[in-house]
C-alpha positions in Angstrom: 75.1 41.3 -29.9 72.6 40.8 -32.8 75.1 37.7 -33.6 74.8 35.8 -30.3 71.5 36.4 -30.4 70.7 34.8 -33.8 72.9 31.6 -32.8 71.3 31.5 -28.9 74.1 32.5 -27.2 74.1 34.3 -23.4 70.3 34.7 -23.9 68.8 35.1 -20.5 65.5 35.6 -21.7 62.8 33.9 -23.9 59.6 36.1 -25.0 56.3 34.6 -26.3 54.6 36.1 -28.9 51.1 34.3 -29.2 49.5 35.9 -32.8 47.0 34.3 -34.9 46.7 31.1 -32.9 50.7 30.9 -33.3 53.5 31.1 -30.7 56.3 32.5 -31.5 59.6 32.2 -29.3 62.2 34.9 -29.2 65.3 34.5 -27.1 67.0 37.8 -26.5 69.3 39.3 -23.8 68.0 40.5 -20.7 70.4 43.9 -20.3 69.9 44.7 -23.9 66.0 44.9 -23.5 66.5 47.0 -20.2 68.9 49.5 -22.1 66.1 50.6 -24.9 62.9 49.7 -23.1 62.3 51.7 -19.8 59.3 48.9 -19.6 61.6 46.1 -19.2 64.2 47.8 -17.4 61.5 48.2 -14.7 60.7 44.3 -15.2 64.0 43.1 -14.5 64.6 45.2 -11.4 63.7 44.3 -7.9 60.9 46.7 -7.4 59.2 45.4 -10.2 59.7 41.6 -9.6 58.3 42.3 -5.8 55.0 44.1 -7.5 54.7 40.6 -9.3 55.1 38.8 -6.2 52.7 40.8 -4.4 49.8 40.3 -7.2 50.9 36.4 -6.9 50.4 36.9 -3.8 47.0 38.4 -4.2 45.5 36.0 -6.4 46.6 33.3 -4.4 44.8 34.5 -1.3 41.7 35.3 -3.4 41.7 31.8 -4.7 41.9 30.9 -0.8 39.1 32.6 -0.1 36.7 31.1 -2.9 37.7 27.2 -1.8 34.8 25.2 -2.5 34.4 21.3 -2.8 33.7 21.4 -7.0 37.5 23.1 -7.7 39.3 22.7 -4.4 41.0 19.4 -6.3 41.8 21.7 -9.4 42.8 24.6 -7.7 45.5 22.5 -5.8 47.0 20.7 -8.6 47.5 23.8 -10.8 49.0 25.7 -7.6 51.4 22.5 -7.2 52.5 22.6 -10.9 53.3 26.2 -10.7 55.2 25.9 -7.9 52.7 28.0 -5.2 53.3 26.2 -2.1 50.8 28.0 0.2 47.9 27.6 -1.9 48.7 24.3 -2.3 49.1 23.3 1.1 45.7 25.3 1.8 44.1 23.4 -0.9 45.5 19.9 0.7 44.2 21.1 4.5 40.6 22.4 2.8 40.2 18.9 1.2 41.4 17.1 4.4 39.1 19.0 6.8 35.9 19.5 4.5 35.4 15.9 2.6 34.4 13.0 3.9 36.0 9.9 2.6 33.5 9.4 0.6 33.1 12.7 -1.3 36.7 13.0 -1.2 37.3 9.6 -3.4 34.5 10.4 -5.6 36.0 13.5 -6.8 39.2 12.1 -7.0 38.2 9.4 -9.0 36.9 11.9 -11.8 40.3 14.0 -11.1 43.1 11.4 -12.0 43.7 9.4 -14.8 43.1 6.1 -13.1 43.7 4.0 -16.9 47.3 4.9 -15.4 46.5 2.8 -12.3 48.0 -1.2 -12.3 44.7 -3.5 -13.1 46.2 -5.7 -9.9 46.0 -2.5 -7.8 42.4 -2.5 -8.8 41.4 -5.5 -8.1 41.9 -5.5 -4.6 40.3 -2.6 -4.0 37.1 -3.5 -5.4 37.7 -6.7 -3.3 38.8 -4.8 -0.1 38.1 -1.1 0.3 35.8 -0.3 3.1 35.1 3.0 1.1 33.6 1.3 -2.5 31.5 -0.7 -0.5 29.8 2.4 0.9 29.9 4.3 -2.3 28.0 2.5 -5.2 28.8 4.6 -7.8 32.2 4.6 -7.0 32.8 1.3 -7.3 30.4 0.8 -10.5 32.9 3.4 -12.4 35.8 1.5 -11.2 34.8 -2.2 -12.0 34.0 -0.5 -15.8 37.6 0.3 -15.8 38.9 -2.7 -14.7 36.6 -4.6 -17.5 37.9 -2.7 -19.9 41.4 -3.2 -18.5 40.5 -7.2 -18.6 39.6 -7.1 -21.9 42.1 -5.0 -23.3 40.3 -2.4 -25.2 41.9 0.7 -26.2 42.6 3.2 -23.5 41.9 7.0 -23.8 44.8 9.3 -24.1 46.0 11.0 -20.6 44.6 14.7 -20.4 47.4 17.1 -20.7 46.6 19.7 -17.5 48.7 23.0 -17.7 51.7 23.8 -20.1 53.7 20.6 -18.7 57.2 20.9 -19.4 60.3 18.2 -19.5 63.3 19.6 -17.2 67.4 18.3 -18.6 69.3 19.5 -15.6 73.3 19.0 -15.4 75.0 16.3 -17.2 78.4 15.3 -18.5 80.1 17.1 -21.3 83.6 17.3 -21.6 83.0 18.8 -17.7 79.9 18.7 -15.5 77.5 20.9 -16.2 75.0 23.4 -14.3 72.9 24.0 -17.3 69.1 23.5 -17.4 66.9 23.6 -20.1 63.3 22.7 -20.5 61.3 20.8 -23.1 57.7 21.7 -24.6 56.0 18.3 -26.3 53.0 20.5 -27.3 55.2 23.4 -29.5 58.3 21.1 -29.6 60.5 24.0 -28.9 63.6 24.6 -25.8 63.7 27.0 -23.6 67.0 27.9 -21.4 66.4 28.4 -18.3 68.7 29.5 -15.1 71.5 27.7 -14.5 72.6 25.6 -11.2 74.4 27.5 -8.5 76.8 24.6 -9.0 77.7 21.8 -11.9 76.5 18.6 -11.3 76.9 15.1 -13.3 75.6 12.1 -12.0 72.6 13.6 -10.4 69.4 12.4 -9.3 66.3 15.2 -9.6 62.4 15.3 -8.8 59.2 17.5 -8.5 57.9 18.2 -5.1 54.8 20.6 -4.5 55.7 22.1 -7.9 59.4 23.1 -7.4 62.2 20.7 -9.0 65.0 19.4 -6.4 68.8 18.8 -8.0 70.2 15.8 -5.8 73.9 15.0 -5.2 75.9 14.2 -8.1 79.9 14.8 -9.3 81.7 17.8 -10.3 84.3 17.8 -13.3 85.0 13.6 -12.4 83.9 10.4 -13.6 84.0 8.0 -10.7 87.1 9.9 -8.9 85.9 10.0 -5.0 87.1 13.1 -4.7 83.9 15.1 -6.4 81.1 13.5 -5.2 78.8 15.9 -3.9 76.6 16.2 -1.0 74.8 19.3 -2.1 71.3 19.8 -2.9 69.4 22.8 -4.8 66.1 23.7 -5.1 64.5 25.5 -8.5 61.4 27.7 -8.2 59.6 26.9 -11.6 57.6 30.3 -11.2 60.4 33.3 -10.8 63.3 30.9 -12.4 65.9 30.8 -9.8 67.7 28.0 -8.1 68.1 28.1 -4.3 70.6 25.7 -1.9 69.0 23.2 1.0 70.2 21.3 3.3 72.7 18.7 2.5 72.6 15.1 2.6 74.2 13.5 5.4 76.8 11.6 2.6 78.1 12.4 -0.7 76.7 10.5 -3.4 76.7 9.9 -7.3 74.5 7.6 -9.8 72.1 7.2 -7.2 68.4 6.6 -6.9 65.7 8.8 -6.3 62.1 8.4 -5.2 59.1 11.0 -3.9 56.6 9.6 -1.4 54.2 11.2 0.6 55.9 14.2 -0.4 59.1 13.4 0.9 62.6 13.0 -1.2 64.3 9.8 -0.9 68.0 9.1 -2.0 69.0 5.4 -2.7 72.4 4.1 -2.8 75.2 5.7 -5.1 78.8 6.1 -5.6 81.4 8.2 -3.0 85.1 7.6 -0.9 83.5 4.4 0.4 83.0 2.8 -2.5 79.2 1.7 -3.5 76.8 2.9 -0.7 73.9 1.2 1.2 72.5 3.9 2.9 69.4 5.8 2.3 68.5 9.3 3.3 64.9 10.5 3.4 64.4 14.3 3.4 61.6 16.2 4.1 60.7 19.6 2.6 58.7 21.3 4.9 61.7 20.9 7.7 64.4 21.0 5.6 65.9 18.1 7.1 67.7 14.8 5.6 67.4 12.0 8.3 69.0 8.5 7.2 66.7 5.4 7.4 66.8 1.9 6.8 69.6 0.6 4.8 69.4 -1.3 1.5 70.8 -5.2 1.5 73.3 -4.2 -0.5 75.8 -1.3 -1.7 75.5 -0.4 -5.4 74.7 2.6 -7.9 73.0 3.5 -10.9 69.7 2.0 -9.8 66.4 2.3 -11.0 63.3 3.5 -7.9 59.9 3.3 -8.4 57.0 4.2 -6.1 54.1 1.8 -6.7 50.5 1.3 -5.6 50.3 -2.7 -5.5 49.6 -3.8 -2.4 52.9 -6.0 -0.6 54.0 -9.2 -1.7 52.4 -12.2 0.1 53.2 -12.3 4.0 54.3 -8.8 4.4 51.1 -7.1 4.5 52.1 -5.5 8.2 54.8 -3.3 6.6 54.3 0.3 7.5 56.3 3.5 6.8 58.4 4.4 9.5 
């Protein structure tokens, strides 16, 4: 045992050990630690995971309770990075019902990192939002940006918020895989997380409201119609588990994949009909896939983007259906 777990093998658990200003990671097995520690036997069972839900639970609603409009903005992004959807949510209806436009964009524009924002984008709303030309101080700080954007000065590093971590989920080796391991930039270390109720090349993933989505993909083939999968599963970032959803309406490989508005869209991709066209749009909070417009033309292994530039020239009435 002491073997596999100097070489990282079947290690279900990683502990932190922060001494001295220094992290320390230590993957170890789960059953072992339950076997000689009556502590972590009673951490790994149910009646002690549902006490940690319930103070999760606890803070949560306290942190509901204590909404106001100087952290509502913060409050909501760290409950959407950890993956606590209710607070979230509450957070999104607080700002919604409490800020007026104009308070709302003002904190907002201290709350993102709008160097990240295309310089075209910026332009036209200094030319044409109705809110900046209300709010003078608003559209002072943004016209400073967009100088500086102009004149290409240096831009101040993005502010790392939270302990943001890089997710590797599935892939292709020798078979497909339902492995998933995460990436820390700021201690450069792995960490092996839960595996995928099912192996999955060829996938397509994303983050919405803090939890990580696994879309479609193959099992065991390369392009061999048979193992395309329609599947999709669902990974709670907080208690490390994966969950099934509902299923798209085709099964799909080396397709694209694009949040909006909080809603998963699935581009294109590879099945028994050869190179697909359709495009499924699924929404989280109904756990439904519906299928909407089709792209012009079948293909796979696409690139999607979601960008804030306004539409090209003579399509300005475009809406979202």
């Amino acid at each position: 045992m002491d073997e596999l777990r100097k070489n990282n093998q079947l290690c279900d658990v990683l502990i932190k050990v922060l001494y001295n200003g220094q992290e320390e990671h230590f993957p170890v097995h789960k059953i072992v630690l339950a076997s000689c520690s009556p502590f972590f036997r009673a951490m790994f069972t149910t009646a002690m995971r549902y006490q940690m839900e319930d103070v999760a639970k606890a803070c949560s609603d306290f942190l509901m309770k204590h909404l106001e409009p100087s952290n509502v903005i913060g409050i909501s992004n760290f409950a959407e990075q950890i993956g606590c959807t209710e607070l979230h949510k509450k957070g999104r209806e607080y700002i919604n019902m409490h800020f007026s436009e104009a308070q709302y964009f003002y904190v907002l524009l201290n709350a993102v990192h709008l160097y990240a924002l295309p310089p075209k984008f910026l332009a036209v709303q200094l030319k044409q939002c109705p809110i900046l030309n209300k709010e003078n101080s608003c559209r002072m700080y943004l016209s400073k940006i967009f100088q500086e954007m102009s004149l290409h000065k240096p831009l101040p590093p993005t502010k790392v918020r939270g302990n943001q971590l890089i997710y590797v989920a599935g892939g292709y080796l020798h078979t497909s895989l339902s492995s998933m391991d995460a990436y820390n930039p700021q201690t450069g270390t792995w960490i092996k997380l839960a595996d995928m109720l099912e192996p999955r090349s060829g996938l397509a993933a994303c983050i919405v409201s803090g939890l990580l989505y696994t879309v479609g993909g193959r099992n065991l083939g390369g392009y061999d119609s048979s193992n395309q999968l329609n599947t999709v599963e669902r990974y709670n970032i907080d208690h490390n588990y994966w969950e099934s959803v509902a299923p798209m309406k085709h099964k799909r490989s080396a397709h694209g994949l694009a949040v909006h508005q909080e809603k998963i869209y699935a581009f294109g991709g590879f099945n028994a009909e050869g190179f697909l066209s359709s495009v499924e749009c699924y929404c989280p909070e109904s756990n439904t896939w519906c299928e909407v417009a089709e792209m012009p033309i079948g293909c796979s292994g696409m690139g999607v983007a979601v960008t804030m530039e306004p539409c090209p020239d003579g399509h300005e009435d475009i809406e979202e259906g």
